[in-house]
C-alpha positions in Angstrom: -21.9 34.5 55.3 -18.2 32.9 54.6 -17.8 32.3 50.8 -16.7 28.1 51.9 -19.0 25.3 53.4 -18.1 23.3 57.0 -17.1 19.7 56.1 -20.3 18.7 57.8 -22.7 21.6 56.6 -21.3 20.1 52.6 -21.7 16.2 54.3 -25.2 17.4 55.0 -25.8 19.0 51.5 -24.8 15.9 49.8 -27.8 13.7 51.7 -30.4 15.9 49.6 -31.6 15.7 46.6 -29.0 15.9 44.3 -31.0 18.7 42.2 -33.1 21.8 43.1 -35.6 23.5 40.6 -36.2 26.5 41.2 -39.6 27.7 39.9 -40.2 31.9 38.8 -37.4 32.9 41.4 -36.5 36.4 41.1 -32.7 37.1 40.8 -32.1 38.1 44.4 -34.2 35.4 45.8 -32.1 32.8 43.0 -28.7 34.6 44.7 -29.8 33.9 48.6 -30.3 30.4 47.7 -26.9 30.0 45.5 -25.3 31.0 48.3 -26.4 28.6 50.6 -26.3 25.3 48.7 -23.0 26.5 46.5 -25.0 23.7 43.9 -24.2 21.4 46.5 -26.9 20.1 44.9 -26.8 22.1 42.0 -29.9 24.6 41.4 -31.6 24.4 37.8 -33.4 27.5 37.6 -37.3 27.5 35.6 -39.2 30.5 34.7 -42.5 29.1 34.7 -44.6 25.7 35.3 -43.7 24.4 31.5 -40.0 24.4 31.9 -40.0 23.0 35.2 -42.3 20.0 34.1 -39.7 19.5 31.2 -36.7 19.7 34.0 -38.4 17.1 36.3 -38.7 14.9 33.3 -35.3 14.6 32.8 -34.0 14.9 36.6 -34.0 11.9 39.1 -33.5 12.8 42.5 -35.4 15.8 42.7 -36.8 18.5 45.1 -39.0 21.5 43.8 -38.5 25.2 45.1 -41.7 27.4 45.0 -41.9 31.3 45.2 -45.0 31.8 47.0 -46.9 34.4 44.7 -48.5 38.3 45.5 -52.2 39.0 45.5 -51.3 40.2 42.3 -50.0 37.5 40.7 -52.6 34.4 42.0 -53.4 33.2 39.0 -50.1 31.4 39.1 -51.4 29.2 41.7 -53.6 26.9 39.1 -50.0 26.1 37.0 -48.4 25.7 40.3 -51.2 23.4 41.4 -51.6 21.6 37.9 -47.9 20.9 38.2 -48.2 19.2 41.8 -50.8 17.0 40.8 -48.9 16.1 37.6 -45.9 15.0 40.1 -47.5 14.0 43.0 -44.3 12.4 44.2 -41.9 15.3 43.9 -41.1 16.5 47.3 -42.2 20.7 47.0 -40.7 23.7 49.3 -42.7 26.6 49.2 -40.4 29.8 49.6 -42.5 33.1 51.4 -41.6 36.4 51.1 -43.3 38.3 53.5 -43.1 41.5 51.9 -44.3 40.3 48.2 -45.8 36.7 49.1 -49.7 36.0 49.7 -50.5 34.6 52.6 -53.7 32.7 51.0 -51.6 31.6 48.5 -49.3 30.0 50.7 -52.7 28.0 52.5 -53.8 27.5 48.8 -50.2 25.3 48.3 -50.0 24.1 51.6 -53.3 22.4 50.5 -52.1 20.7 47.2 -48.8 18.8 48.3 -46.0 21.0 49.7 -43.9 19.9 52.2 -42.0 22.5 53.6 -42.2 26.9 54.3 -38.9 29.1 53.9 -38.6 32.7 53.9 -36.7 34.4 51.8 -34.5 36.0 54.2 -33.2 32.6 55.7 -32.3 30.8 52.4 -28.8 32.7 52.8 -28.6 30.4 56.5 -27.1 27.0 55.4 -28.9 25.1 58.2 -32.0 26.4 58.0 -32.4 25.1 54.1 -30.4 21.9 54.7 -33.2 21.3 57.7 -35.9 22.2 55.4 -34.6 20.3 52.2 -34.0 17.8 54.4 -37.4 16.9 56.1 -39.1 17.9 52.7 -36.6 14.9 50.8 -38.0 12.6 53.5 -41.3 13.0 53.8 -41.1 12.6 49.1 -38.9 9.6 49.8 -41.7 7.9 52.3 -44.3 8.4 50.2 -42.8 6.5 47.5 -42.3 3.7 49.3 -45.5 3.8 50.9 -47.2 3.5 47.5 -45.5 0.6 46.9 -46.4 -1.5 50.2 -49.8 0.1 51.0 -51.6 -2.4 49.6 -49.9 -5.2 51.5 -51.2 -3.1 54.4 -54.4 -3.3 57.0 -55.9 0.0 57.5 -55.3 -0.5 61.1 -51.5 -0.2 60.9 -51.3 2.0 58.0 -50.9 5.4 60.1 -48.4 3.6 62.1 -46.0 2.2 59.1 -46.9 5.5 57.3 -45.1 7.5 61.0 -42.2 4.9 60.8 -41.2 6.0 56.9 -41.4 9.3 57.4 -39.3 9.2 60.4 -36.9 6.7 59.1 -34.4 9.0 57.4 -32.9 9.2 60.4 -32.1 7.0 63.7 -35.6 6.0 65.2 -36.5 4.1 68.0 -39.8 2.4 69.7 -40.0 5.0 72.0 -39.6 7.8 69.6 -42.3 6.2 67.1 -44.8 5.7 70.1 -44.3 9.3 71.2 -44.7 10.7 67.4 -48.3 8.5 67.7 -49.4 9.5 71.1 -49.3 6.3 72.6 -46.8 4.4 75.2 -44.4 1.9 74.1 -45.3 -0.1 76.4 -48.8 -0.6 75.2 -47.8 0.0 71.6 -46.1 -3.3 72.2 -48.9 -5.1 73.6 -51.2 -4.2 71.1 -49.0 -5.4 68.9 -48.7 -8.9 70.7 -52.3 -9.2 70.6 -52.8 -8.6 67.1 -49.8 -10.9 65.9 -48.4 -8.1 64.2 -44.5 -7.9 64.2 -42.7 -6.2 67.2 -42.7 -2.6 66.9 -38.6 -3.0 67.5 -38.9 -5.1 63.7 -41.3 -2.5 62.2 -38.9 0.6 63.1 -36.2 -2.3 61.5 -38.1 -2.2 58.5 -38.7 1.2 57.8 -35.3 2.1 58.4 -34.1 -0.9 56.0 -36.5 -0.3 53.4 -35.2 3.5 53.4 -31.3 2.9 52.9 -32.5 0.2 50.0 -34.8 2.7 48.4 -31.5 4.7 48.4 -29.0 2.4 46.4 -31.9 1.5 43.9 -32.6 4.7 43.1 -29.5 6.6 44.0 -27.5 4.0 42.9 -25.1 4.6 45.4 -23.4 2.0 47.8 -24.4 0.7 50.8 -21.8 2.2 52.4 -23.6 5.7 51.0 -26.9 4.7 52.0 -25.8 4.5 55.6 -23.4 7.7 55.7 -26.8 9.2 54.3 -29.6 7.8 56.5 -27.2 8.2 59.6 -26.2 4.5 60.7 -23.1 4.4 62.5 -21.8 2.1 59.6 -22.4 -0.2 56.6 -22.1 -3.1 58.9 -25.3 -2.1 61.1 -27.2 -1.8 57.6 -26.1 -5.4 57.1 -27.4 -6.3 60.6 -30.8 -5.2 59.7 -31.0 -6.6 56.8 -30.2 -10.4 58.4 -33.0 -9.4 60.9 -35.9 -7.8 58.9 -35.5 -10.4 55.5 -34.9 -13.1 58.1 -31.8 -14.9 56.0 -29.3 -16.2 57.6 -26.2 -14.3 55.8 -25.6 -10.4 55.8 -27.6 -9.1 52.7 -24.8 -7.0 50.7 -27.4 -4.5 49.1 -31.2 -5.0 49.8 -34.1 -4.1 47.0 -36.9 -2.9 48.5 -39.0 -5.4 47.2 -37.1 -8.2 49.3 -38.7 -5.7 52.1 -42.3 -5.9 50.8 -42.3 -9.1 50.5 -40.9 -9.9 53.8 -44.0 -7.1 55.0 -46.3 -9.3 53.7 -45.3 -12.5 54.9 -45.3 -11.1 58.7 -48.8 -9.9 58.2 -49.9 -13.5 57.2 -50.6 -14.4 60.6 -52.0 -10.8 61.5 -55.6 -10.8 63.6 -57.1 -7.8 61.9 -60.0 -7.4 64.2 -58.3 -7.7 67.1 -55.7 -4.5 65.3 -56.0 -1.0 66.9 -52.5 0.1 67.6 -53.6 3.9 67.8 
């Protein structure tokens, strides 16, 4: 591999978490990885469970990197599992070497919270980790949010709002949420309808503006960042969906995600619960 990053493999790198902790990563495992990021984020190494805990205290955007341990070394998978339940929210990729690695151990963590599975020999291929850091940042940054407005939520649209955050790191559309939930759009929509629940079109809206302004509040980056990050074709369009999902008349410059909640709730309001089954 060439000792420089592509403009956009480094653009990509720079939509992740800014910081990588590597947990109990042997040196040539710690070099493959180095290689591929170039700490674009930059890569905090741990030797055990202890120190990582102490890193994730003091880092904010965050994503945990896992060795997958030998039959000979399980008993690593009770500090590993202790420090996903401690950090429930920290997205987690578990890297597998199939030489060393366990493959019960890798079930045992795919049980407890992680996101994502590399092996070893493709942390050296840029895409392949910025795919996999990628999805795994997403599916941490959905959750987050989903804490905050599941309770706002009937239990009837939950798997469907849940889909539309996980997917919203990226452009989404009606017909790619109703394919992700195994249902037509067509009759996604009508269910909708009949319920009084908002338009699909305004949920994907939502999702994708609560994203980009879970993004500047706790990236504290721009708007313009947000959008370069989450992949609008511009600031402008983030602005656009702001106006439509908040329903205020003028271009909101940066929206909080509580402005989203609270305009969640208020299209519920009018929701027929019984008559809700989307899926």
């Amino acid at each position: 591999m060439s000792d420089w990053l592509t403009q956009e493999q480094e653009a990509a790198l720079r939509r992740l978490p800014s910081t990588l902790i590597e947990v109990a990563f042997p040196r040539s495992v710690e070099l493959r990885l180095h290689l591929a990021v170039r700490s674009v984020p930059r890569v905090l190494r741990a030797s055990n469970c202890a120190v990582a805990a102490t890193q994730l205290q003091e880092a904010g955007n965050v994503c945990l990197m896992l060795l997958v341990p030998g039959t000979n070394q399980l008993d690593l998978i009770g500090d590993y599992n202790r420090l996903l339940r401690w950090y429930p929210d920290v997205p987690v990729v578990a890297v597998f070497d199939r030489v060393s690695s366990s493959s019960a151990a890798l079930l045992e963590l795919g049980r407890n919270g992680v996101c994502e599975v590399v092996e070893c020999g493709e942390l050296e291929v840029v895409s392949t980790v910025v795919n996999s850091l990628r999805r795994c940042h997403a599916i941490g940054v959905s959750e987050r949010i989903w804490k905050v407005c599941i309770s706002c939520v009937p239990e009837s649209l939950a798997a469907l709002l849940r889909r539309a955050l996980q997917l919203a790191h990226e452009p989404l559309t009606v017909a790619l949420l109703a394919k992700e939930m195994k249902i037509p759009g067509a009759t996604l929509r009508m269910r909708c309808a009949s319920a009084a629940l908002p338009a699909p079109k305004w949920l994907v809206s939502w999702a994708r503006v609560t994203t980009a302004a879970y993004f500047i509040e706790t990236y504290h980056c721009s708007i313009e960042d947000a959008a370069s990050a989450l992949e609008f074709p511009n600031a402008l369009r983030v602005k656009d969906l702001c106006s439509e999902v908040l329903g205020r008349g003028a271009r909101i410059a940066q929206p909080r995600v509580s402005d989203c909640v609270d305009a969640l709730r208020a299209s519920l309001r009018k929701c027929d619960f019984r008559a809700c089954q989307l899926v």
